[in-house]
Backbone as CSV, one residue per row, in Angstrom:
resi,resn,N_x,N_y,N_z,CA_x,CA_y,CA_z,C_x,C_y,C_z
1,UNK,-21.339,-6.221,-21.241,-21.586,-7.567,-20.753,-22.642,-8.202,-21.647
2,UNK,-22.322,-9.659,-22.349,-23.607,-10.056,-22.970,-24.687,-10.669,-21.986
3,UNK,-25.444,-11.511,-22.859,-27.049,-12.057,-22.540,-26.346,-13.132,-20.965
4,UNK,-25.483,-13.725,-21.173,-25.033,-15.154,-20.574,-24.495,-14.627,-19.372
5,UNK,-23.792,-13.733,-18.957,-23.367,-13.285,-17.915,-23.282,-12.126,-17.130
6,UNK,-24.029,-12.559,-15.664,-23.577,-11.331,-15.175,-22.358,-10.579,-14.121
7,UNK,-21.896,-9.908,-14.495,-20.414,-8.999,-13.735,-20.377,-10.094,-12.326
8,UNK,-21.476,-9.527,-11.337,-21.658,-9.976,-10.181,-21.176,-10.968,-9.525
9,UNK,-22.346,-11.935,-10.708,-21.860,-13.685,-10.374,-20.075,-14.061,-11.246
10,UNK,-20.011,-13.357,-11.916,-18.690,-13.589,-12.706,-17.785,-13.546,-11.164
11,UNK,-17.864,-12.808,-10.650,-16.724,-12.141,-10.020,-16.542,-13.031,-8.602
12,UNK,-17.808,-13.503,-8.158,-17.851,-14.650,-6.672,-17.297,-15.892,-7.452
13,UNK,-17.329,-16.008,-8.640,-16.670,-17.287,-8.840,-15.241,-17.419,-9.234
14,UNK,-14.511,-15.938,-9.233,-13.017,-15.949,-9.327,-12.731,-15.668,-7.613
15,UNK,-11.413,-16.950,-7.877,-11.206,-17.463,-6.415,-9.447,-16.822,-6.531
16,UNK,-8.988,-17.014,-5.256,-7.385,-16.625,-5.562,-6.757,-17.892,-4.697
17,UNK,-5.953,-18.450,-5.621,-5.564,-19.943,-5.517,-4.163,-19.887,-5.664
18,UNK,-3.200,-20.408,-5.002,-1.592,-20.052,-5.023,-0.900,-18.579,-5.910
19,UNK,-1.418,-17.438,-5.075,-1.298,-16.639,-5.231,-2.397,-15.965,-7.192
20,UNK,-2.711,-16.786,-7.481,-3.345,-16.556,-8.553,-4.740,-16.436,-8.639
21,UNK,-5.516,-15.504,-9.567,-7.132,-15.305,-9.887,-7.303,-16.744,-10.910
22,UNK,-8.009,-17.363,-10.427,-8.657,-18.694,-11.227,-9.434,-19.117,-10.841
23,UNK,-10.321,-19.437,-11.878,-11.837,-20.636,-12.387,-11.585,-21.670,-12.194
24,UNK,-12.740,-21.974,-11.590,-12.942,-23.928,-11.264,-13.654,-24.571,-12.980
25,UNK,-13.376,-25.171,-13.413,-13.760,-25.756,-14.256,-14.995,-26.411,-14.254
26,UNK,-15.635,-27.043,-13.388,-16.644,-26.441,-13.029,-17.736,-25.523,-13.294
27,UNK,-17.115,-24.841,-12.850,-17.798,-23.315,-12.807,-17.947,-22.517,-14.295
28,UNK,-16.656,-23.339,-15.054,-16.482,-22.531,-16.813,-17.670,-23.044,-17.390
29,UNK,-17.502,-24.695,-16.793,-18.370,-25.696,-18.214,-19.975,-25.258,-18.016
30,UNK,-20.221,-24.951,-16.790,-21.769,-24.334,-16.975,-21.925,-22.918,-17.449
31,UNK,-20.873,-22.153,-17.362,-21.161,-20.969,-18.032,-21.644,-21.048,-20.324
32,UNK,-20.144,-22.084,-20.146,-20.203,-22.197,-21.408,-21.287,-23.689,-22.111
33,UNK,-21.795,-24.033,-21.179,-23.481,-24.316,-21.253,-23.170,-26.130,-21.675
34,UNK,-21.406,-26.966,-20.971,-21.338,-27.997,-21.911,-21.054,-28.521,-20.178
35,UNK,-21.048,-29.816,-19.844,-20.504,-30.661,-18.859,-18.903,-30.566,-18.188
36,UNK,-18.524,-30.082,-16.906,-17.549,-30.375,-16.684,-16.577,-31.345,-17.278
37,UNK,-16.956,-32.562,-17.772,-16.434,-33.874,-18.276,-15.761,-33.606,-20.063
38,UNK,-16.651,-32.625,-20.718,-16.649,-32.538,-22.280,-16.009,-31.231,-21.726
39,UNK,-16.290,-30.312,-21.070,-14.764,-28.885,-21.005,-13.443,-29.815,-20.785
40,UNK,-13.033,-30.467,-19.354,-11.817,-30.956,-19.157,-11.259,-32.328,-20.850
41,UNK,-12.360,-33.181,-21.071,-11.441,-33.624,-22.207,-11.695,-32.899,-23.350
42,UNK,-12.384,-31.444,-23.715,-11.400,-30.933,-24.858,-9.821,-30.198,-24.297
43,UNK,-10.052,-29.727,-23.025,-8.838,-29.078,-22.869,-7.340,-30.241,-22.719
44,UNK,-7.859,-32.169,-22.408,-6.887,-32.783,-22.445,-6.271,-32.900,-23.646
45,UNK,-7.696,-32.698,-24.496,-6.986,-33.240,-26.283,-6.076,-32.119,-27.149
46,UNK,-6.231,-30.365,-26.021,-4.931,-29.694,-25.987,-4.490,-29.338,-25.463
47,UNK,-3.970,-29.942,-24.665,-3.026,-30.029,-23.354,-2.095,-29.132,-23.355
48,UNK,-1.045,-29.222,-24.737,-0.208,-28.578,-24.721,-0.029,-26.761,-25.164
49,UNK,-1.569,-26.377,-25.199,-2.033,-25.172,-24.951,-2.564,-24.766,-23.394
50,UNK,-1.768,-25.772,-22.290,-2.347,-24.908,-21.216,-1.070,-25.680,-20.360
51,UNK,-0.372,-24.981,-20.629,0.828,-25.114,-19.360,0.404,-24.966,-17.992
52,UNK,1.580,-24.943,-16.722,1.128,-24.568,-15.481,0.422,-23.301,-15.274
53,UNK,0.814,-22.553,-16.130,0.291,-21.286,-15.509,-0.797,-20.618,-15.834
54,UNK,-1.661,-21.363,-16.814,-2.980,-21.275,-17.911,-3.715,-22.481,-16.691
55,UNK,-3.314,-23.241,-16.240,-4.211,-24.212,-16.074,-3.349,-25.268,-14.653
56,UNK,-3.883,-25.182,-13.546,-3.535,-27.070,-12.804,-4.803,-27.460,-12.277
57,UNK,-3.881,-28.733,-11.548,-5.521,-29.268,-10.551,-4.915,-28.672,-9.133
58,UNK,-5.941,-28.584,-8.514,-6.492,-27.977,-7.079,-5.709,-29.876,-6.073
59,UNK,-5.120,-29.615,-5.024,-4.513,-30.899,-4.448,-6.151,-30.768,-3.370
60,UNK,-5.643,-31.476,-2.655,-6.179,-31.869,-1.602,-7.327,-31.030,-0.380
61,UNK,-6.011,-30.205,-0.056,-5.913,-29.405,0.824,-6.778,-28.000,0.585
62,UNK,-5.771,-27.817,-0.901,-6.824,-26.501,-1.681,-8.184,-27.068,-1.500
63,UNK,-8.769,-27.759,-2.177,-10.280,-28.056,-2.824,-11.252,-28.574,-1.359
64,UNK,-10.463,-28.763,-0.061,-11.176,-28.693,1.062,-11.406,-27.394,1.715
65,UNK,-10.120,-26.066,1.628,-10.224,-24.776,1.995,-11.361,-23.990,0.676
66,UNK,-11.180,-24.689,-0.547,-12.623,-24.166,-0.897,-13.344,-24.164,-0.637
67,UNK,-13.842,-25.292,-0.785,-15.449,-26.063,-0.123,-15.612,-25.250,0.502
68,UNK,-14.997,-24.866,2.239,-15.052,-24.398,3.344,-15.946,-23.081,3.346
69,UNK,-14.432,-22.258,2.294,-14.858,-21.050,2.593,-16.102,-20.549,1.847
70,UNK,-16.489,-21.766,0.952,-17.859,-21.314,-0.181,-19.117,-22.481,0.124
71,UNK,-19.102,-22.520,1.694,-20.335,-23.417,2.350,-21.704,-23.624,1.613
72,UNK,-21.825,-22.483,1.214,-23.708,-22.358,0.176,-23.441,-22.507,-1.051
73,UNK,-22.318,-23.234,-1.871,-22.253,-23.286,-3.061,-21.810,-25.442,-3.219
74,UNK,-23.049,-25.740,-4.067,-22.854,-27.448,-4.236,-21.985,-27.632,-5.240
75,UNK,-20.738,-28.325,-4.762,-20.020,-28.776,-6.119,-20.661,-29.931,-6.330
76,UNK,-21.442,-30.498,-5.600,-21.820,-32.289,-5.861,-20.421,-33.008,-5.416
77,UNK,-20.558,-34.283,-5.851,-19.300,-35.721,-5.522,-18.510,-35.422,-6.503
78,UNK,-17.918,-34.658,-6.961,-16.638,-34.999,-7.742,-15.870,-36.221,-7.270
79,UNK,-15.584,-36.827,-8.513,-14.513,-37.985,-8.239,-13.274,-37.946,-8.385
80,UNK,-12.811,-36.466,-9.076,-11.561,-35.801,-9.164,-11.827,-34.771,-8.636
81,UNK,-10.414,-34.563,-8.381,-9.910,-32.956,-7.950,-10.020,-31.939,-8.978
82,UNK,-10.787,-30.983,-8.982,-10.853,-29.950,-10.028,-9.501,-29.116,-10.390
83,UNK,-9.646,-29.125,-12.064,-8.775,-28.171,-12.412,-9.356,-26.829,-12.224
84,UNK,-8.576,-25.697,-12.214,-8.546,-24.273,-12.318,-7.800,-23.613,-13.182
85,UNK,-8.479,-22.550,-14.095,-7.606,-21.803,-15.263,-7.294,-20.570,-14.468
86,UNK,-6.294,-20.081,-15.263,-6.182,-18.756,-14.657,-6.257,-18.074,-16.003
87,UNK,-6.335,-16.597,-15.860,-7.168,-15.474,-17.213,-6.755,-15.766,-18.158
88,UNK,-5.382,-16.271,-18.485,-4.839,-16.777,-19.111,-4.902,-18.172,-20.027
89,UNK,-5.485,-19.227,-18.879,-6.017,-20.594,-19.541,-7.542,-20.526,-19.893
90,UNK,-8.407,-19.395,-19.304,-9.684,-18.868,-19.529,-9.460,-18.174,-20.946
91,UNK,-8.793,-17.796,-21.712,-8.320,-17.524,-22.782,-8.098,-18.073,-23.821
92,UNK,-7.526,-19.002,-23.433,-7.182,-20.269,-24.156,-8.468,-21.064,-24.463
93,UNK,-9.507,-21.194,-23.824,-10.280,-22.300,-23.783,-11.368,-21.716,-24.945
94,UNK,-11.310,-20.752,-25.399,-11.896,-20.284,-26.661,-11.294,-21.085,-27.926
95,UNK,-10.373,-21.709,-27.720,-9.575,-21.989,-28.754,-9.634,-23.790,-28.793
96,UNK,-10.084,-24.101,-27.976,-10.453,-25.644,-27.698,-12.119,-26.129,-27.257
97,UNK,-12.752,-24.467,-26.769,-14.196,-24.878,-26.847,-14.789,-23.838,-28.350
98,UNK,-15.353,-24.302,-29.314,-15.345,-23.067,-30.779,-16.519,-23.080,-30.497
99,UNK,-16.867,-22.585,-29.891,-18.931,-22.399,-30.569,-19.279,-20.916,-29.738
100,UNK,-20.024,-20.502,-30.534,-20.401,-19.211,-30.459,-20.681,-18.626,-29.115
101,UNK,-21.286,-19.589,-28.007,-21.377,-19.074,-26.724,-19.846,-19.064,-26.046
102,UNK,-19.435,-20.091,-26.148,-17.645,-20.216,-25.606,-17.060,-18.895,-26.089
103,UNK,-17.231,-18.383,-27.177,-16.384,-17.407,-27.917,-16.807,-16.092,-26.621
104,UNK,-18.321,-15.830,-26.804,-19.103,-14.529,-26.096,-18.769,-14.251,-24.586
105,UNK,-18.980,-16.004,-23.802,-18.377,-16.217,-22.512,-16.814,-15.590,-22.345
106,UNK,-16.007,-16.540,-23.089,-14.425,-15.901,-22.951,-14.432,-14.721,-23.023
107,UNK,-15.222,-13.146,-23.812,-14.675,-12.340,-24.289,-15.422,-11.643,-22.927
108,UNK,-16.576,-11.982,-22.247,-16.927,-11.316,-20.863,-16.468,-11.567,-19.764
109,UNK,-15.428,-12.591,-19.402,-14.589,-13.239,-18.693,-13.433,-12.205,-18.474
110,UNK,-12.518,-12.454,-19.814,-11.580,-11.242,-19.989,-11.691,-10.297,-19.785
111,UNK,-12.463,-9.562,-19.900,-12.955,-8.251,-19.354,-13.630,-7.979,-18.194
112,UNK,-13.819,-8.987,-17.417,-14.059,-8.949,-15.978,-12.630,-8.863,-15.361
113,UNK,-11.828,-9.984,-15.820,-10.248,-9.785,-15.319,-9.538,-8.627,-15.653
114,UNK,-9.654,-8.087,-16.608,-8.943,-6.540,-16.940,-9.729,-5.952,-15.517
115,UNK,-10.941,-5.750,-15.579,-11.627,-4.779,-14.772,-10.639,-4.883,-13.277
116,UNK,-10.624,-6.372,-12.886,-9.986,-6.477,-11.446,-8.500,-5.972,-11.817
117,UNK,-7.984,-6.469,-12.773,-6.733,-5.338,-12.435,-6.651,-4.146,-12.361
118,UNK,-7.617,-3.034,-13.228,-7.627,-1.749,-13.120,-7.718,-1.617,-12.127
119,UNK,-9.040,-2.454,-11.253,-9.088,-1.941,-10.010,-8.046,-2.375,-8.878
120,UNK,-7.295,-3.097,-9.079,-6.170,-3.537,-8.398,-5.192,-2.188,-9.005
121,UNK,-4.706,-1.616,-9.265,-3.794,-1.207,-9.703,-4.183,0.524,-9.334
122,UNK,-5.520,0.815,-9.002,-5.744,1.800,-8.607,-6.056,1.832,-6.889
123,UNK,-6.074,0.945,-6.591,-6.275,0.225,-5.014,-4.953,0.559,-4.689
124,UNK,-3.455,0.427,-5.317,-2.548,0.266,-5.185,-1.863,1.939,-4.817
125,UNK,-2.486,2.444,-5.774,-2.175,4.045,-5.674,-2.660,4.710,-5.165
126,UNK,-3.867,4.574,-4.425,-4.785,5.306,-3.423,-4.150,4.547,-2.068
127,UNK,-3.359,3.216,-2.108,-2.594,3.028,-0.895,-1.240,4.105,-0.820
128,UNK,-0.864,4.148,-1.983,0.235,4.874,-1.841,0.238,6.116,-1.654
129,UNK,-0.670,6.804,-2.056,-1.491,8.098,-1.250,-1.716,8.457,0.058
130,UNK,-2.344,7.129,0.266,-2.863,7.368,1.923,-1.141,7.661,2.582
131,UNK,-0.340,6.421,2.098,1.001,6.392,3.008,1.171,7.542,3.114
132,UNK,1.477,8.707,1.698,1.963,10.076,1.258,1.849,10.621,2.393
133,UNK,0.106,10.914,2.835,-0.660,11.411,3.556,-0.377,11.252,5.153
134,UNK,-0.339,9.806,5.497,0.239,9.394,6.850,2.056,10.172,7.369
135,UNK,2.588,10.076,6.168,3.510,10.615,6.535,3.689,12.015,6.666
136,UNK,2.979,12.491,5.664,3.135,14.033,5.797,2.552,14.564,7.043
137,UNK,1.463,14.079,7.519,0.724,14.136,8.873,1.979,14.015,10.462
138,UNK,2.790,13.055,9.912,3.631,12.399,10.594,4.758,13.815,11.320
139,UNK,5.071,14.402,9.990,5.940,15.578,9.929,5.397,16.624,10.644
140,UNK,4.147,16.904,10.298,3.449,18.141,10.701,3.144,18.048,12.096
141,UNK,2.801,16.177,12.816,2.803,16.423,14.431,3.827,16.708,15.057
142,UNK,4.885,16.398,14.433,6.386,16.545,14.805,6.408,18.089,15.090
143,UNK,6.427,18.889,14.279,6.694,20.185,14.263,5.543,20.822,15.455
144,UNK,4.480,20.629,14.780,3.059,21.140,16.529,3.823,20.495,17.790
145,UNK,4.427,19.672,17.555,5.065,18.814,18.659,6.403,19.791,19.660
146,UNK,6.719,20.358,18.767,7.897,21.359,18.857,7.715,22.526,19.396
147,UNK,6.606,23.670,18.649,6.233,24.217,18.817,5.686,24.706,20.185
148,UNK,4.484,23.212,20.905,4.209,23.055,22.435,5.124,22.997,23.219
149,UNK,6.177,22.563,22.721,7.317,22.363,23.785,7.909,23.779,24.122
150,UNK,8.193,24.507,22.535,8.817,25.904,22.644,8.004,26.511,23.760
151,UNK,6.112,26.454,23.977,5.410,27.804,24.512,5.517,27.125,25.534
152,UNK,5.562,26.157,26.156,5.411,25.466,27.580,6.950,25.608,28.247
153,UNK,8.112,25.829,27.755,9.377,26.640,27.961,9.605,28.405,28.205
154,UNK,8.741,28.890,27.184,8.657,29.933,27.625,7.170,30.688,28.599
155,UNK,6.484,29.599,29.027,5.561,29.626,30.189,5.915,29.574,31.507
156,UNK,6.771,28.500,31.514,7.219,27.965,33.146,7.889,29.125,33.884
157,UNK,7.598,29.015,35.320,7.521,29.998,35.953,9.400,30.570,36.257
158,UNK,9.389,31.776,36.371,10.469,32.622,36.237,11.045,33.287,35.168
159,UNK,10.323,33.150,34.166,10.918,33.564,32.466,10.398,34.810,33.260
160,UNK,8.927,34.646,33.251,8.294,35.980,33.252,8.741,37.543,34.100
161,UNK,9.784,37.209,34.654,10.443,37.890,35.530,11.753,38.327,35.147
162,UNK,11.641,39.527,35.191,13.031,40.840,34.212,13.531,40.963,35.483
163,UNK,14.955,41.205,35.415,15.485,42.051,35.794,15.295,43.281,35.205
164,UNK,15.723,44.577,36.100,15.975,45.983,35.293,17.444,45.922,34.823
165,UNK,17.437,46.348,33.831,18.492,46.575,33.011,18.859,48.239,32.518
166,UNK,19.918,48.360,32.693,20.653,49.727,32.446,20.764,50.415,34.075
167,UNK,20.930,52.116,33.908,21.409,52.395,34.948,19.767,53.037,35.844
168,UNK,19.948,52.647,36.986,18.697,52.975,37.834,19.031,53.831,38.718
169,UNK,18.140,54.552,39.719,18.506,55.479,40.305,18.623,55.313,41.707
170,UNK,19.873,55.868,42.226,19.943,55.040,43.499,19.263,56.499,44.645
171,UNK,18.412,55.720,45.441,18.056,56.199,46.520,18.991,56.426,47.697
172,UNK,19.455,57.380,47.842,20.493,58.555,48.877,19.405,58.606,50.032
């Protein structure tokens, strides 16, 4: 991690927004130390380096369920609706912001997002474990399950009681 960022705060400011991990713009232009206003018009003047899926704006609805859920954090009056990059348009913006902190920012960014997928992807397999586990558990009550039934069958009253078998001796 360099001088400019830390993991921590990196990570409260990736939000998950129509199913996607993305930055408020916002949130980039102070990292990368320039005005919300000078990040969004270099990224207009290359627009056509940030398709939908690098980059939209937040409607209505989104940018009020933000607010909400991030009460202790001031966006101020925006007079627009904020855009959001995703790791992808956070990628890109190295390439439309050039200066040496933009470069350092992007490259600790990216590697915060790798990190969440590793850890997504190992989250994923320790679920699939547990299932392993639930089920195999599943099997094994089944069978103890069986088992109680077998000794509580051969408990109940009258098993315990033989006849004699073969020839006995008769009393004359």
């Amino acid at each position: 991690m360099n001088e400019f960022l830390n993991e921590e705060e990196v990570l409260q400011l990736i939000h998950k927004i129509r199913m996607q991990k993305v930055m408020l713009d916002s949130d980039l232009a102070e990292m990368y130390g320039v005005s919300t206003k000078v990040l969004n018009q270099a990224v207009k003047r290359s627009i056509d380096r940030f398709p939908d899926d690098f980059m939209f704006q937040l409607n209505l609805e989104e940018w009020e369920i933000l607010k909400s859920q991030n009460a202790t954090s001031s966006w101020g009056g925006r007079r627009t609706l904020p855009y959001v990059f995703t790791e992808q348009g956070v990628a890109m913006l190295s390439s439309v912001l050039n200066s040496p902190r933009a470069i350092q920012v992007n490259i600790s960014i990216i590697w915060i997002f790798v990190k969440i997928r590793a850890w997504a992807l190992n989250y994923s397999e320790l679920q699939e474990k547990i299932q392993a586990l639930q089920d195999a558990e599943s099997n094994q009550n089944q069978h103890i399950n069986h088992i109680y039934q077998m000794i509580e069958e051969l408990l109940k009253p009258g098993l315990g009681e033989r006849k004699e078998i073969g020839f006995g001796r008769k009393s004359s």
